[in-house]
C-alpha positions in Angstrom: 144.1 113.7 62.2 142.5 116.1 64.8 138.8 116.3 65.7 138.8 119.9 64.3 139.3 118.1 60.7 136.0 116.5 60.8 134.1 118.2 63.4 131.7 119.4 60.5 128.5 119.9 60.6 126.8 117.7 57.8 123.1 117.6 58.2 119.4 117.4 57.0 116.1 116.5 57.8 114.2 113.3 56.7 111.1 112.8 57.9 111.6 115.4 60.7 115.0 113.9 62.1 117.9 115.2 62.1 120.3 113.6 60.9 124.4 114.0 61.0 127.6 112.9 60.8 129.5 114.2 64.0 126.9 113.6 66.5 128.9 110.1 67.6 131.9 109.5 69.5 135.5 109.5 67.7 137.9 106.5 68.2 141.7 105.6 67.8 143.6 104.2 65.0 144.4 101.6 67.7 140.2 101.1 68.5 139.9 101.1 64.3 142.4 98.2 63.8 141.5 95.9 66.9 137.7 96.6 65.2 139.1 95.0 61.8 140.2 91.9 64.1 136.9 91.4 65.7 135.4 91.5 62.2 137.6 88.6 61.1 136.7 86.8 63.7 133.7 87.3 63.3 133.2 86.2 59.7 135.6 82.7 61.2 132.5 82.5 63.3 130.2 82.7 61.0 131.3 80.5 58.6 131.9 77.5 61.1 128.7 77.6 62.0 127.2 78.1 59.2 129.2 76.4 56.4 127.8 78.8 53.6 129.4 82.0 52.0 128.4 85.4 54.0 128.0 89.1 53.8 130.6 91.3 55.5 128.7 94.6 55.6 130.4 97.7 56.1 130.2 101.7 55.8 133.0 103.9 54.1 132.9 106.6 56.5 135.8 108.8 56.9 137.2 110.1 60.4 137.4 109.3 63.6 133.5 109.2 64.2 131.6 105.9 62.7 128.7 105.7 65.0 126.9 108.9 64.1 123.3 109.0 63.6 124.1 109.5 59.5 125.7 106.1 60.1 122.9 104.6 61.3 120.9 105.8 58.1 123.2 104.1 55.9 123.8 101.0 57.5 120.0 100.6 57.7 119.3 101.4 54.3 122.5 99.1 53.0 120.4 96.5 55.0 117.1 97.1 53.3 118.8 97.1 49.9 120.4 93.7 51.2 117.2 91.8 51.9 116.2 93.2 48.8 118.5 91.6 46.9 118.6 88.1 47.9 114.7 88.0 47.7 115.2 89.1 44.4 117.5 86.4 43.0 116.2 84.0 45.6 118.9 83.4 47.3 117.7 82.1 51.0 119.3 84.1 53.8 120.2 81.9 56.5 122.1 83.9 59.4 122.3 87.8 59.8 123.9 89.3 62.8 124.4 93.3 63.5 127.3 94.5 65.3 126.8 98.1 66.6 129.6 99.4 68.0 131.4 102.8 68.9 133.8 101.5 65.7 131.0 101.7 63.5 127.4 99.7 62.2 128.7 96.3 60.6 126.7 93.0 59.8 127.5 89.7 59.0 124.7 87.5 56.8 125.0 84.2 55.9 122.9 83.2 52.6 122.9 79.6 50.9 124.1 79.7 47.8 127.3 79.8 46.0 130.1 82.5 46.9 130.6 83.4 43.0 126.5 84.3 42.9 126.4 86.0 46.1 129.0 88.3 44.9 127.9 89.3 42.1 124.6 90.1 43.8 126.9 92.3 46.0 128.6 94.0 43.2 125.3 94.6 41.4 124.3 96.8 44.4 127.8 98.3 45.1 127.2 99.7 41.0 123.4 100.1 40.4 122.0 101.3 44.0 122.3 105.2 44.4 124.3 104.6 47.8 125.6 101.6 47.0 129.4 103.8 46.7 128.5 104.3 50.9 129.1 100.8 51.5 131.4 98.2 51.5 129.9 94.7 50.9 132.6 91.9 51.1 131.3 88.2 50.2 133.9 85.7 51.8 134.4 82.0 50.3 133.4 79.3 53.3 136.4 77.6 51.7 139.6 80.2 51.9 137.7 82.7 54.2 139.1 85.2 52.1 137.2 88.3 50.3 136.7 87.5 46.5 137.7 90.1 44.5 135.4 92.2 42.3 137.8 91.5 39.5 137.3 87.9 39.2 134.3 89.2 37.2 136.0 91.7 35.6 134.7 94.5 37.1 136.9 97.4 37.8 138.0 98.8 41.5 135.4 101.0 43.0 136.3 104.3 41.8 136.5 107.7 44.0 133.5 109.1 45.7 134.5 112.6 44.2 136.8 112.0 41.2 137.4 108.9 38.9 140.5 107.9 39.8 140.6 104.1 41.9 138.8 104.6 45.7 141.9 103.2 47.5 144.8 104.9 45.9 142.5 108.1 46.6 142.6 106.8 50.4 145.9 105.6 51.0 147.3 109.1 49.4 144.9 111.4 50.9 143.7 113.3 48.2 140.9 114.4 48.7 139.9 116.1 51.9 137.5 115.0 54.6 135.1 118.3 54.3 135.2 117.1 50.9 134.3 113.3 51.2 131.2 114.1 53.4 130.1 116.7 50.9 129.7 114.0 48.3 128.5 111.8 50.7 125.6 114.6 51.6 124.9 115.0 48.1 124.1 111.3 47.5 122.2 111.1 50.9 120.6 114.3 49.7 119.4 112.8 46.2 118.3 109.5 47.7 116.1 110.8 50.5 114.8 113.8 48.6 115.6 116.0 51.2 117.5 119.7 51.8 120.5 120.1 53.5 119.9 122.7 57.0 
């Protein structure tokens, strides 16, 4: 993949800021997968210290560049919607680290209840919030320190941003092209912020 793939311009105004998707700085395959270690170890962290279930907050941006300032929009609304929901459902939050890196926004939150709940608080704001398809919100069990999987509830694989076939078979075959992706990202940005693309 070369820089003249994604070097796009997505943007739009909210508020008076601009905001974009290529204004960051693009990174390796090599930087991408050492990032997916630090993560790891980073949710082992977290749950020795902290004994309870946790977030694992990500963003499904495609390319090389995850630390744009459209990034940074996401990962703080996917923070807001967060707090949101564990008020809602009372679930008390107990530890909450950011990580803001050139790999990307991530965040790690620890919340006292049990892993089963705190998932399906997760999945209800992967399905109902309007950018919930941006984000990727893994809940790992203190116990196995493994992701529990959406279909322990019986709820299907996340399905394509642009068609409805399964998200990662649409990623591992590349079928849909970036310019693509971050059109449908825009659009949901778009309809969220009630804003106009430039």
């Amino acid at each position: 993949m070369t820089l003249s793939d994604v070097m796009l311009f997505i943007s739009f105004t909210m508020n008076n800021i601009l905001i974009k998707f290529d204004d960051g700085t693009p990174i390796t395959l090599e930087q991408m997968l050492l990032a997916k270690e630090r993560r790891v170890q980073n949710q082992q962290n977290a749950i020795n210290l902290y004994h309870y279930p946790l977030i694992s907050l990500s963003l499904v941006i495609p390319g090389p560049i995850k630390n744009s300032s459209g990034a940074n929009r996401l990962f703080k609304e996917a923070i807001t919607a967060i707090h949101k929901a564990l008020s809602k459902n009372a679930i008390p939050l107990v530890h909450e680290s950011h990580f803001h890196n050139i790999t990307g926004y991530e965040a790690i939150i620890s919340a006292k209840c049990s892993a089963d709940t705190l998932k399906q608080c997760c999945i209800d704001i992967e399905d109902n919030h309007p950018l919930g398809r941006l984000w990727d919100i893994d809940v790992i069990d203190p116990i196995t320190q493994q992701s529990i999987s959406r279909a322990k509830f019986d709820h299907p694989s996340r399905q394509c941003l642009i068609c409805q076939d399964i998200a990662k078979i649409c990623s591992r075959s590349k079928k849909h092209t970036i310019d693509e992706i971050f059109s449908a990202i825009e659009n949901k940005m778009k309809d969220y912020f009630g804003v106009s693309v430039r």
